[in-house]
N, C-alpha and C positions, 0 to 999 in steps of 0.2 A: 131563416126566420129572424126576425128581430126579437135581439135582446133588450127587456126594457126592467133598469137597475137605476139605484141610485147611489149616491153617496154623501154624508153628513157626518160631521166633525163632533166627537164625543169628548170629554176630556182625558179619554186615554188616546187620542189617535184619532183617524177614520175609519171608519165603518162602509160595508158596502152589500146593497140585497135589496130588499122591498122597503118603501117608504112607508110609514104608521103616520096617522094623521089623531090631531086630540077631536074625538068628537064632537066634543061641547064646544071648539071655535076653529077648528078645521087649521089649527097651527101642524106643522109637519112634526114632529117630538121624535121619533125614534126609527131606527133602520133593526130590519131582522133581518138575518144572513144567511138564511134556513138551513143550517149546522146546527146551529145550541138550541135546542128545547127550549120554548118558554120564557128566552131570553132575549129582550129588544136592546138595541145601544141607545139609548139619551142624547140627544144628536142637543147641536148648537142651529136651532133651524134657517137661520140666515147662511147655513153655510152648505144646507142642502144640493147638490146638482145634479142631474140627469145625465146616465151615458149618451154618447151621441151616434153611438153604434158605428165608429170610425176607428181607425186606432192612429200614430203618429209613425213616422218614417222608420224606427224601432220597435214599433208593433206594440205602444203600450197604451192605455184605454184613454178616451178624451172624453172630458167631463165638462158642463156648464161651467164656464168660472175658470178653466188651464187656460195656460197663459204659454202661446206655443213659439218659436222660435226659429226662423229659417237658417242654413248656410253663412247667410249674410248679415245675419245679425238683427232680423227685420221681426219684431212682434207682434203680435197680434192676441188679441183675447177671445176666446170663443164666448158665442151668445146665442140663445134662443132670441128671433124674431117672429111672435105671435100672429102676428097682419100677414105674415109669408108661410108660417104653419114651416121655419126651415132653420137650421141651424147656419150661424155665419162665423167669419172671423174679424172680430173688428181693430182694423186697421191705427196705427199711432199717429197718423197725420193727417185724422181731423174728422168729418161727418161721412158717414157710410155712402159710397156708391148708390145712383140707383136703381132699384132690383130688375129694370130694365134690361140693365148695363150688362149686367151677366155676373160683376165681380163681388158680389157680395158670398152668395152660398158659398159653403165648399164640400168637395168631394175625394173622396178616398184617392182617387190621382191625383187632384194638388197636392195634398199633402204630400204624397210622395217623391211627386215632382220638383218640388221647390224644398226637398228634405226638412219640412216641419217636424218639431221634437216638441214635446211636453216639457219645460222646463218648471213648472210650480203654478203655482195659483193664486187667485186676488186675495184666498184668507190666509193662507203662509207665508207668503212671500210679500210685505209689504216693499223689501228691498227691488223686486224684479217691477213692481208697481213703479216705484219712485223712477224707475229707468223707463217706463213706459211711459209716463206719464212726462218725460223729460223730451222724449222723440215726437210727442203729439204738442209740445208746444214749440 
């Protein structure tokens, strides 16, 4: 069955469980973890991300927004693509494949295959950014 979680950045840390939305303007505000009673985390809502129900070549969770890492040194940022209804990884050197192509989604064997690891994320890691962003230009 698919797991469907989230996770958003609180000022004590991350949080991770069901997503709370404000209903007066449908911002995403808080994560319950359904452990604590009665108790939501106050998320930072830009930093919101959805599990992708994948995990990385160490078997640890991939979230909208990880920033993953192959063998080689090679990064990729994961993203939701709306129009494909599919999760991708988007590559450092330059505009996405097309979904023709076959190489955009990914699947629980690449990952494996090419030993993709979780190394941090675009709201932690501004340093793993500045490297990514250095390979795509």
């Amino acid at each position: 069955m698919r797991t469907i979680k989230f996770r958003g950045k609180a000022a004590d840390g991350w949080h991770y469980g069901d997503l709370r939305t404000d209903t007066s303007n449908g911002d995403c505000t808080s994560i319950y973890d359904g452990l604590t009673p009665r108790l939501d985390w106050e998320i930072v809502p830009e930093t919101v991300g959805q599990f992708t129900n994948l995990t990385d070549c160490e078997g640890n969770e991939i979230y909208d927004g990880d920033i993953i890492e192959s063998g080689e040194g090679v990064r990729h940022v994961i993203k939701w693509n709306a129009e494909r209804a599919a999760w991708g990884a988007l590559p450092p050197w330059g505009a996405l494949p097309p979904w023709d192509s076959g190489d955009y989604g990914i699947t629980q064997s690449w990952l494996i295959e090419f030993g993709k690891k979780v190394i941090g994320n675009i709201h932690d890691n501004k340093d793993l950014m500045q490297e990514y962003n250095k390979q795509r230009s």
